[in-house]
ROFI-58307 format. One line per 2 residues: number of its first residue (from 0); their letters; for each residue x, y, z of C-alpha. Coordinates in pm, 1 decimal, padded with zeros to 6 digits, always signed. Layout:
# ROFI-58307
NUM	a	X:Y:Z | ...
***
This chain:
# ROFI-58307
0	xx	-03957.9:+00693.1:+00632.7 | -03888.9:+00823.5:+00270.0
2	xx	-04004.1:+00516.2:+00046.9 | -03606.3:+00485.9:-00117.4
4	xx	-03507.9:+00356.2:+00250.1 | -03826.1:+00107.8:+00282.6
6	xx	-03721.9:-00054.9:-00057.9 | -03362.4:-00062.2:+00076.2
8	xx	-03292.5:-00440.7:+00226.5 | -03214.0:-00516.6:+00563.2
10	xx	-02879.6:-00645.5:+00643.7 | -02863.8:-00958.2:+00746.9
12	xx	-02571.8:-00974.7:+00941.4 | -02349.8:-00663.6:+00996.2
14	xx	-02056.1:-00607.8:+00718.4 | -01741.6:-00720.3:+00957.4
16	xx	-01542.2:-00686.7:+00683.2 | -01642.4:-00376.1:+00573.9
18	xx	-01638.3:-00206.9:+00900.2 | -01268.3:-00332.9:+00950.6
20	xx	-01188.3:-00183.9:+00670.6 | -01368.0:+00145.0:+00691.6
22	xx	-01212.7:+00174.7:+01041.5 | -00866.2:+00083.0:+00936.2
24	xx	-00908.0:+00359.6:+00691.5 | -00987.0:+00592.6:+00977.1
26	xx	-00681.8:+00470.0:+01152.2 | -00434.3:+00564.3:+00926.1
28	xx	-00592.1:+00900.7:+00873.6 | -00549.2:+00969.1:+01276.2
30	xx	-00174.3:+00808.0:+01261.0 | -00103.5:+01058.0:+00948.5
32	xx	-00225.9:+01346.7:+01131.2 | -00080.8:+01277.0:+01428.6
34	xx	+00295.6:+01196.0:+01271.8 | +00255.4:+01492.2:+01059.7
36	xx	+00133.6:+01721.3:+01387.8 | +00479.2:+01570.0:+01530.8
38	xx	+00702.5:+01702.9:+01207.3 | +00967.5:+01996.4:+01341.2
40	xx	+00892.2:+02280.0:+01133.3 | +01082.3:+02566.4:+01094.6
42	xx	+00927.5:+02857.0:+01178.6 | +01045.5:+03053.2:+00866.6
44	xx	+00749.1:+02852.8:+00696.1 | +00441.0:+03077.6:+00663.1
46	xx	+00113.0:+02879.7:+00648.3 | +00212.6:+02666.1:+00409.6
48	xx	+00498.6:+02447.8:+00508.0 | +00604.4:+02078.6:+00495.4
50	xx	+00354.9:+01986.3:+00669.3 | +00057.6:+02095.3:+00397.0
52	xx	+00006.1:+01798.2:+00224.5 | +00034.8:+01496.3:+00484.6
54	xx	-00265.9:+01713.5:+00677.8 | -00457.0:+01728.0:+00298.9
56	xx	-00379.6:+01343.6:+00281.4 | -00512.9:+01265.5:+00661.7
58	xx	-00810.8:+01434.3:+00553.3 | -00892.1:+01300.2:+00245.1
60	xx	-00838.2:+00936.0:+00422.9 | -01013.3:+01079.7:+00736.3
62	xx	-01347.7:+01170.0:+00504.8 | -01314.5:+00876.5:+00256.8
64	xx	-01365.6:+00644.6:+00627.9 | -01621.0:+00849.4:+00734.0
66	xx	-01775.0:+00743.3:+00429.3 | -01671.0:+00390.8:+00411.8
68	xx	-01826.2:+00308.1:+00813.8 | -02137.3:+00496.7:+00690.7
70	xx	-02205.5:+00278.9:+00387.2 | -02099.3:-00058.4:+00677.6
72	xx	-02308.5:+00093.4:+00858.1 | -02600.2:+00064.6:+00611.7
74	xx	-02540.5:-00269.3:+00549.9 | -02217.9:-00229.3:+00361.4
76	xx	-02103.9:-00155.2:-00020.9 | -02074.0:-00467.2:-00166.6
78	xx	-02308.0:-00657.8:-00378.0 | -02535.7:-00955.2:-00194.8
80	xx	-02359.0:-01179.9:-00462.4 | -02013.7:-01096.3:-00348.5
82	xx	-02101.3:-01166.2:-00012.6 | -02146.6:-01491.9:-00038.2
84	xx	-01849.1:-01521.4:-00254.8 | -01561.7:-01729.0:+00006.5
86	xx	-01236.7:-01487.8:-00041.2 | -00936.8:-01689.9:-00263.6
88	xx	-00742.8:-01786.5:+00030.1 | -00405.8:-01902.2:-00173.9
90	xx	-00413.4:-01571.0:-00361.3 | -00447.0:-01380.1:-00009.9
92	xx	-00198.5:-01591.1:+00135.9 | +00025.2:-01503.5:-00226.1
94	xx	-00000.5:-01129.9:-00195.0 | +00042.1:-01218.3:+00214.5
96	xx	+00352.4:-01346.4:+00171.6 | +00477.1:-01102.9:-00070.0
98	xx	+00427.1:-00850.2:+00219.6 | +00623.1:-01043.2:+00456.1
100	xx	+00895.5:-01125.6:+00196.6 | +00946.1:-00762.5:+00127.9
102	xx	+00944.4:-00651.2:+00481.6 | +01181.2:-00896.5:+00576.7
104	xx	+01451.9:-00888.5:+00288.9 | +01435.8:-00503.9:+00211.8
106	xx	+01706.7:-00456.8:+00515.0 | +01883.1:-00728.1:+00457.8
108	xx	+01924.4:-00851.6:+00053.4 | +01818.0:-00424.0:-00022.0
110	xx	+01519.2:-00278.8:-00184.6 | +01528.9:-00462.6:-00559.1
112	xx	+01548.2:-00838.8:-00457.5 | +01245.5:-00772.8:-00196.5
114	xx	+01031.7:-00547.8:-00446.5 | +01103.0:-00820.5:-00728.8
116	xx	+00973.0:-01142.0:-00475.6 | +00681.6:-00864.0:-00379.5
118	xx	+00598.7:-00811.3:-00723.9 | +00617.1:-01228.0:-00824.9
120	xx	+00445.2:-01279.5:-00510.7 | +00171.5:-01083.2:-00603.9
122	xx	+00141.8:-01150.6:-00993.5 | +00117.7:-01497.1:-00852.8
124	xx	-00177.9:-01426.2:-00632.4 | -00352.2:-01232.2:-00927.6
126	xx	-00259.3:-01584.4:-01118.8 | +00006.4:-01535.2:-01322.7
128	xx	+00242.7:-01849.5:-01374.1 | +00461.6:-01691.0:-01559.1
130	xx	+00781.7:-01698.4:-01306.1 | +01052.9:-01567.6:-01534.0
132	xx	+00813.5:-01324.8:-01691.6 | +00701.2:-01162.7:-01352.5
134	xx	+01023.3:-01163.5:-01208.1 | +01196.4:-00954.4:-01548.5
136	xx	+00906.0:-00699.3:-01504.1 | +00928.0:-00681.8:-01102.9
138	xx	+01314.8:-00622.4:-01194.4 | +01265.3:-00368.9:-01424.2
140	xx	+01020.2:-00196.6:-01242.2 | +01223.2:-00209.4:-00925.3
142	xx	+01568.9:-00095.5:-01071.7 | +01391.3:+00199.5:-01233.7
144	xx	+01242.1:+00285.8:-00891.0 | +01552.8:+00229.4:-00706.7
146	xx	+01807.3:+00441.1:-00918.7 | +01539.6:+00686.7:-00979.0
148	xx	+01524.3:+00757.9:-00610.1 | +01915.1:+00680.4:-00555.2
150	xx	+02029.1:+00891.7:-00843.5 | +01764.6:+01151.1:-00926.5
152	xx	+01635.6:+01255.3:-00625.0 | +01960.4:+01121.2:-00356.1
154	xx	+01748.7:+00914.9:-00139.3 | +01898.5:+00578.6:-00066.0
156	xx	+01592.1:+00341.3:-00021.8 | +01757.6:+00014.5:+00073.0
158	xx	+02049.4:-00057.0:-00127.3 | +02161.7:-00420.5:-00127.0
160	xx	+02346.6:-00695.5:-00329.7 | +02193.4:-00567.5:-00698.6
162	xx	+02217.8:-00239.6:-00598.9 | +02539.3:-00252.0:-00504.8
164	xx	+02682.8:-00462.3:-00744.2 | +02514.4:-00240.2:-01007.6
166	xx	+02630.6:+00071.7:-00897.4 | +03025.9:-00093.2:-00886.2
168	xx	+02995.8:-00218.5:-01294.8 | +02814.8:+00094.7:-01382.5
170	xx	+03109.5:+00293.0:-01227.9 | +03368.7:+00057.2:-01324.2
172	xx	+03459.9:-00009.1:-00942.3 | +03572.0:-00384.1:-00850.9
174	x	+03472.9:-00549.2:-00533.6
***
């Protein structure tokens, strides 16, 4: 045994955490690959197709978990300090809920009022207090996004109540 891995502590306990993540990781890279591998491709596309960088991404997730379970596997990445560190359950449960907001609402109030709740949600897991301010920047942030997808590019991400009533003063339509 080289003397760097006798110096090297012995875990404890094994880095649950950790491995959850590193596996998770892992996860996604399969379910990339696999939805990509399921794409219809035209077979006018020569090597490079549609397809190219979804199997780059999977990859680069794919490697970056290999790496992730072998460092849980050591005995994890994170400092001894943080590990003893109990996780800020109201800003987890914050940034939780901002999820669950925005999954829920982006169907039915459209993609700006859920992305503005995400974005309060989560400014007020980080610890922000600032409401009005948070909710001005997750508006801005979120009509930019929305009408740069809509308009630009012609990809209609969830249009809703601001959306819609946007698009009907910007055009000069009534209701």
């Amino acid at each position: 045994m080289s003397g760097q891995q006798a110096d090297r502590p012995v875990p404890r306990h094994r880095p649950v955490g950790e491995l959850v993540i590193a596996l998770g990781v892992i996860a996604l890279a399969i379910v990339i690959y696999w939805q990509t591998m399921a794409m219809p491709v035209s077979p006018i596309y020569a090597q490079a197709g549609p397809t190219i960088a979804p199997k780059i991404s999977a990859a680069g997730l794919g490697l970056l978990g290999l790496a992730l379970l072998a460092s849980a596997l050591r005995g994890g990445w994170q400092p001894e300090d943080e590990r003893e560190t109990a996780p800020d359950m109201p800003a987890l449960l914050w940034v939780l809920a901002g999820l669950v907001l925005n999954v829920l609402l982006i169907g039915v109030a459209g993609f700006t009022v859920a992305s503005i709740l995400l974005f309060v949600c989560v400014a007020r897991g980080f610890g922000s207090r600032a409401f009005l301010r948070n909710t001005l920047i997750g508006a801005a942030f979120a009509l930019i996004a929305y009408f740069g997808f809509a308009e630009a590019l012609g990809i209609n991400i969830g249009a809703g109540w601001v959306e819609n009533g946007l698009d009907s003063l910007l055009r000069g339509r009534g209701h």
